[in-house]
C-alpha positions in Angstrom: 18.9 -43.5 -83.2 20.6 -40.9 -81.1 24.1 -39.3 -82.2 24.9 -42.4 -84.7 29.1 -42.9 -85.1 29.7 -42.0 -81.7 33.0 -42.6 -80.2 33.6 -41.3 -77.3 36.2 -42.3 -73.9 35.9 -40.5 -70.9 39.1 -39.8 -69.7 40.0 -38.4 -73.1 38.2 -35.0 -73.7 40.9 -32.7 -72.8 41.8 -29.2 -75.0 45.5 -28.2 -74.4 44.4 -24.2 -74.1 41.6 -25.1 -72.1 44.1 -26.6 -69.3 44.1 -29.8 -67.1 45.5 -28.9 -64.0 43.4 -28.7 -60.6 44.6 -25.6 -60.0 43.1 -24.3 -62.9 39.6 -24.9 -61.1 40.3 -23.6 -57.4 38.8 -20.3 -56.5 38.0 -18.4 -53.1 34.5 -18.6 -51.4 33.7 -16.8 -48.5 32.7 -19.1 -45.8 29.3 -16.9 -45.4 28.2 -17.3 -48.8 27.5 -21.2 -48.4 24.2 -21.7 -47.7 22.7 -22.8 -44.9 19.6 -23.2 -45.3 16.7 -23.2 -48.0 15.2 -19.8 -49.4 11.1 -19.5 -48.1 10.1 -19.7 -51.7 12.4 -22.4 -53.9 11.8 -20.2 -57.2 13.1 -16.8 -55.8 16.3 -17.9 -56.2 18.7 -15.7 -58.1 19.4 -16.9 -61.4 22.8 -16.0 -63.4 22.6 -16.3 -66.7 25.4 -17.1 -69.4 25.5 -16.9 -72.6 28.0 -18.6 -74.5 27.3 -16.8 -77.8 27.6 -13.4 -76.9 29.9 -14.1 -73.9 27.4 -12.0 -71.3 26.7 -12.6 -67.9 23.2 -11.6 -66.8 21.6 -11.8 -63.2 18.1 -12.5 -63.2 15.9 -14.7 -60.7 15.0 -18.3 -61.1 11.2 -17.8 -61.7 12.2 -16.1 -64.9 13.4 -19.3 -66.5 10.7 -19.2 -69.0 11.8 -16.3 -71.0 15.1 -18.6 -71.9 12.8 -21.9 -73.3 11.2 -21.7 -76.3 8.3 -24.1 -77.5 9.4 -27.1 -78.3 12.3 -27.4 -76.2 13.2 -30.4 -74.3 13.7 -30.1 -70.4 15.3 -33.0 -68.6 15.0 -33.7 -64.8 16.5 -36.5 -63.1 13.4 -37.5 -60.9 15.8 -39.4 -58.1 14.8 -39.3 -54.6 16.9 -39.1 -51.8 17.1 -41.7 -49.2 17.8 -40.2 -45.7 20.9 -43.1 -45.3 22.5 -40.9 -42.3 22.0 -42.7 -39.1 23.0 -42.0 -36.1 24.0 -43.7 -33.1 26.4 -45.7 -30.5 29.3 -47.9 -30.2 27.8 -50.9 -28.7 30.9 -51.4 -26.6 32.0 -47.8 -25.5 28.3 -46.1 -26.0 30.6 -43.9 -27.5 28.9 -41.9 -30.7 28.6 -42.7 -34.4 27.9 -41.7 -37.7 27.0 -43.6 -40.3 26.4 -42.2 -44.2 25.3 -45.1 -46.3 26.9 -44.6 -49.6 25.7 -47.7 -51.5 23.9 -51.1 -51.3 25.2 -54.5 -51.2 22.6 -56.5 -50.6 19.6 -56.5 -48.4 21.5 -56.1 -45.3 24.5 -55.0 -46.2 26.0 -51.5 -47.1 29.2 -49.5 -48.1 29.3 -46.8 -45.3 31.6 -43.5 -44.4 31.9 -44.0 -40.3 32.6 -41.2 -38.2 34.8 -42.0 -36.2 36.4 -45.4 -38.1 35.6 -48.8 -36.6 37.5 -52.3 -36.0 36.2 -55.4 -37.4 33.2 -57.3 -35.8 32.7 -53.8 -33.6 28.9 -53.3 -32.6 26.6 -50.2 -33.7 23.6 -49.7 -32.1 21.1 -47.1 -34.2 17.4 -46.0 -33.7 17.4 -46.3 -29.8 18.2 -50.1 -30.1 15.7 -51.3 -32.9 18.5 -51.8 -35.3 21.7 -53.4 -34.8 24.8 -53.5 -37.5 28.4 -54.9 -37.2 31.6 -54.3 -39.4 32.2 -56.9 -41.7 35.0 -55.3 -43.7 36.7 -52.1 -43.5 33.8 -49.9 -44.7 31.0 -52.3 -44.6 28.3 -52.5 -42.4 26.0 -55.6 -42.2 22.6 -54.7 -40.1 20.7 -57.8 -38.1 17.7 -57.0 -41.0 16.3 -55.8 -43.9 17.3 -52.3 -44.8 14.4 -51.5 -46.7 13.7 -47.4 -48.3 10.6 -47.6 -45.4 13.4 -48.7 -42.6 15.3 -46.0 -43.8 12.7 -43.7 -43.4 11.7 -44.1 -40.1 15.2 -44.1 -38.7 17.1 -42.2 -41.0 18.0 -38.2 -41.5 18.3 -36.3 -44.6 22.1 -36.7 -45.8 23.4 -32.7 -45.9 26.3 -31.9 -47.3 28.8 -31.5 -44.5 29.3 -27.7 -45.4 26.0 -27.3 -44.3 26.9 -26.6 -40.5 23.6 -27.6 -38.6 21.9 -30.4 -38.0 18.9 -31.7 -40.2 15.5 -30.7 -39.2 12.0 -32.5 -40.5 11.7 -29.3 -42.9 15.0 -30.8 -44.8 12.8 -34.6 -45.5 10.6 -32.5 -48.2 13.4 -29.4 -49.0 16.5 -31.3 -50.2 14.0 -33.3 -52.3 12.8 -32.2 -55.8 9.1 -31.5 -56.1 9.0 -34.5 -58.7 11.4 -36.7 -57.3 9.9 -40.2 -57.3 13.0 -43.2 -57.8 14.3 -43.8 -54.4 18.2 -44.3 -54.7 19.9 -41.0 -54.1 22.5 -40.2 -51.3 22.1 -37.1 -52.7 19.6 -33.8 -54.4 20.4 -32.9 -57.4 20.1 -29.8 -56.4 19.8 -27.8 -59.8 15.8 -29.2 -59.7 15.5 -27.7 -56.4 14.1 -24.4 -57.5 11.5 -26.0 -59.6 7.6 -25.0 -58.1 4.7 -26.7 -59.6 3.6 -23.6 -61.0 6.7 -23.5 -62.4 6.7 -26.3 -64.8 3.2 -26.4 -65.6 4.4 -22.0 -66.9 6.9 -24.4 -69.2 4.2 -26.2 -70.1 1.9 -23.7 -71.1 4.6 -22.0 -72.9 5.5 -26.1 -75.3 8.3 -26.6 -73.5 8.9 -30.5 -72.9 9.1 -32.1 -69.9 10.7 -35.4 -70.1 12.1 -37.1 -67.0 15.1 -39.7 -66.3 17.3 -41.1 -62.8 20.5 -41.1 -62.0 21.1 -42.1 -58.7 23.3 -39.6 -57.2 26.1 -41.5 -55.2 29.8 -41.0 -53.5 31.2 -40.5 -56.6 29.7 -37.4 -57.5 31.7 -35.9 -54.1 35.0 -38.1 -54.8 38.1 -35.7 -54.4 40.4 -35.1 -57.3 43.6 -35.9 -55.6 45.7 -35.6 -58.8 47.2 -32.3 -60.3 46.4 -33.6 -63.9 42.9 -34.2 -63.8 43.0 -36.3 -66.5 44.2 -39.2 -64.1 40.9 -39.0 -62.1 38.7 -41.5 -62.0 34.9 -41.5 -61.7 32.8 -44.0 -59.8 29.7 -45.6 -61.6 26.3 -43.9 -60.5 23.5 -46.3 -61.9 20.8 -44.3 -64.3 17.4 -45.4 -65.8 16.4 -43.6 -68.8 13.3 -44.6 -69.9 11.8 -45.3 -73.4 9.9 -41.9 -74.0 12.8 -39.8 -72.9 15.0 -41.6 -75.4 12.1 -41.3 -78.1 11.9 -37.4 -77.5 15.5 -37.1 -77.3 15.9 -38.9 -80.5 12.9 -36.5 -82.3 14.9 -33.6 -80.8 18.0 -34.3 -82.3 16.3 -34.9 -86.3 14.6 -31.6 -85.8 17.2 -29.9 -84.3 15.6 -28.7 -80.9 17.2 -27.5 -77.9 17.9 -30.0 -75.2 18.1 -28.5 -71.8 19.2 -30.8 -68.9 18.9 -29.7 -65.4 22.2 -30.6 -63.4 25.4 -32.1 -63.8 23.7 -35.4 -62.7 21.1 -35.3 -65.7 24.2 -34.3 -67.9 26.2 -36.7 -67.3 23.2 -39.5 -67.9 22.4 -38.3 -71.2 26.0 -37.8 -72.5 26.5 -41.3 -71.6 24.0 -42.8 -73.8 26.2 -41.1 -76.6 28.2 -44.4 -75.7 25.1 -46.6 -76.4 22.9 -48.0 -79.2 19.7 -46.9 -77.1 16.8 -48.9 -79.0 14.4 -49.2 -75.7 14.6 -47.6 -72.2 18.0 -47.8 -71.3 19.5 -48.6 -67.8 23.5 -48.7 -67.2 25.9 -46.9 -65.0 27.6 -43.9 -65.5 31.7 -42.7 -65.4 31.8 -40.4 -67.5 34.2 -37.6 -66.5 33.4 -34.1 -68.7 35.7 -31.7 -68.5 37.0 -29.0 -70.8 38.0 -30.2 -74.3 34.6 -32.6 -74.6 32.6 -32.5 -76.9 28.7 -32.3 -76.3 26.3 -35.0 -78.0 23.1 -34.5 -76.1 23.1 -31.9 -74.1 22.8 -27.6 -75.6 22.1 -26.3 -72.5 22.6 -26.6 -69.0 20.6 -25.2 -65.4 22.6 -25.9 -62.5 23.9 -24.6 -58.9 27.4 -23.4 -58.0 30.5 -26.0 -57.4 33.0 -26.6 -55.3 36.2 -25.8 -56.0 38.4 -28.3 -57.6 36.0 -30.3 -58.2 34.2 -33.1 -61.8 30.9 -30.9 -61.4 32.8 -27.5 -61.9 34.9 -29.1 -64.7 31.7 -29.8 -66.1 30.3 -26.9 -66.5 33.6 -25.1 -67.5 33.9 -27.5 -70.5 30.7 -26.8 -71.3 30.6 -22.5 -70.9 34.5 -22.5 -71.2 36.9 -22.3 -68.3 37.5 -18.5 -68.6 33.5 -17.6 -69.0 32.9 -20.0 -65.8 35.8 -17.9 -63.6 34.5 -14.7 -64.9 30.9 -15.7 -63.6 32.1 -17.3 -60.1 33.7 -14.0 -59.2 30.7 -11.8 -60.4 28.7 -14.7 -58.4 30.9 -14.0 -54.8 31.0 -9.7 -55.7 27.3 -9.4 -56.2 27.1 -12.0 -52.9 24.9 -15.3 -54.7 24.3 -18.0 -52.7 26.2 -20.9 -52.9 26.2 -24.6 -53.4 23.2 -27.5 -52.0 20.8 -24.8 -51.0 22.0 -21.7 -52.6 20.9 -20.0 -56.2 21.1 -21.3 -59.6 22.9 -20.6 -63.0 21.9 -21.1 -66.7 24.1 -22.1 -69.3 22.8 -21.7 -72.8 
């Protein structure tokens, strides 16, 4: 059994010196330090490392992840794939243009959407040159005249960038702001901490006894969902479905008797496995995820965490600040922006142990 006597409710893991306030998690980025596009070689990344222990902060690259994993840790990756649900096209009406982000799936034909610009009720959207055909059907729903299956997607879809990335998506994007193991289509989203992984990479961790064990969450809108409200602690998370499967739990589970290290790779993996602290997992478990981590929780699964940089005021940098500590994570940001990292989806990495 993993963590047995576990109580735990999400919006309830808050320290009084560790603050609650958004402000307490806004900082300054320098527009050019977002970046734009992918590094030639997705393990030269810089790497900053913090330890928690000693309270340092090193700088190192990403291909040196192996001196930090011993033998016999565990390494989780969530293994989603990324759908490209941006489509593009025309008011059927007006001709005039539109942009359409599919957030989630209702049914077969049916989808929760972001349109840019907003639409009226029973108005017309024309995508892929004409093949395809949708209509609004609520505010926020579009229902397409067939199937929208992950191989329709792919032939008229492109790759969902974040909007800070200023440029449109090129075919280089279908196979970079994808994981080199990603496999579970689902994703409106990378989770872009796996993004500096290289084949030779892992099979180095390997070689070395590190284990590899794998899991999905499907990264959706809620992940991104603004937190409007000065006390975060009134924020609420939308559910992101997750599949862990019966040999991650089982090495999980060994991990925790023997007392190895558990290393998850992004916020998204995080968040997975510290939800199956809520659970009684006996089999391969599949569920939805709300948990909201920020500073004053206390870790079951997860000892370590890889990750990328955050937005400001935003759940994935209250993550990591309740796990490193809110005044270790603002003295790492700034050393970050001085010593010019790179930032966000496509930018460099950071190590939490």
């Amino acid at each position: 059994m993993l963590n047995p006597a576990l109580s735990c409710r999400s919006e309830v893991f808050y320290n009084e010196k560790d603050g609650a306030k958004l402000s307490d998690f806004d900082y300054f980025l320098p527009k050019e330090l977002i970046a734009q596009e992918p590094l030639a070689r997705r393990d030269s990344s810089r790497l900053l490392v913090i330890d928690r222990q000693k309270k340092t902060i090193s700088h190192r690259l990403f291909k040196d992840l192996p001196e930090y994993l011993m033998k016999d840790d565990i390494l989780v990756l969530n293994n989603t794939k990324v759908l490209p649900v941006r489509l593009l096209g025309f008011k059927k009406d007006t001709l005039g243009k539109v942009d359409a982000l599919l957030t989630s799936r209702l049914s077969d034909k049916k989808f929760q959407v972001l349109l840019r610009p907003s639409l009226k009720i029973n108005q017309e959207v024309v995508f892929s040159g004409g093949s395809v055909k949708a209509r609004v059907v609520s505010p926020g729903v579009l229902e397409f005249d067939q199937d929208m299956s992950a191989e329709v997607l792919e032939k008229i879809g492109i790759m969902p960038l974040p909007p800070y990335i200023k440029r449109t998506p090129r075919i280089e994007d279908n196979q970079r702001y994808q994981t080199i193991y990603a496999s579970n289509p689902g994703a409106i989203a990378s989770p872009t901490a796996g993004l500096h992984f290289t084949a030779e990479l892992i099979a180095e961790l390997k070689n070395k006894g590190v284990e590899i064990a794998y899991l999905s969450l499907h990264t959706g809108i809620g992940t991104f969902k603004p937190v409007k409200t000065e006390d975060i602690r009134e924020h609420k998370m939308e559910k992101e479905e997750f599949v862990i499967p019966q040999e991650t739990l089982r090495l999980l589970s060994r991990a925790q008797m023997n007392k190895q290290r558990i290393f998850a790779v992004g916020t998204t993996t995080t968040r997975a496995l510290e939800t199956i602290a809520l659970y009684p997992p006996t089999a391969g478990l599949q569920g939805y995820a709300d948990i909201f981590i920020y500073p004053g929780y206390d870790f079951k699964i997860v000892n370590c965490l890889l990750t990328n940089f955050h937005l400001p005021k935003t759940t994935l940098l209250m993550l990591v600040s309740a796990l490193a500590g809110r005044g270790l994570i603002t003295r790492a940001y700034q050393e970050a922006i001085e010593k010019k990292y790179r930032f966000y989806s496509y930018g460099d990495a950071m190590l939490i142990i």
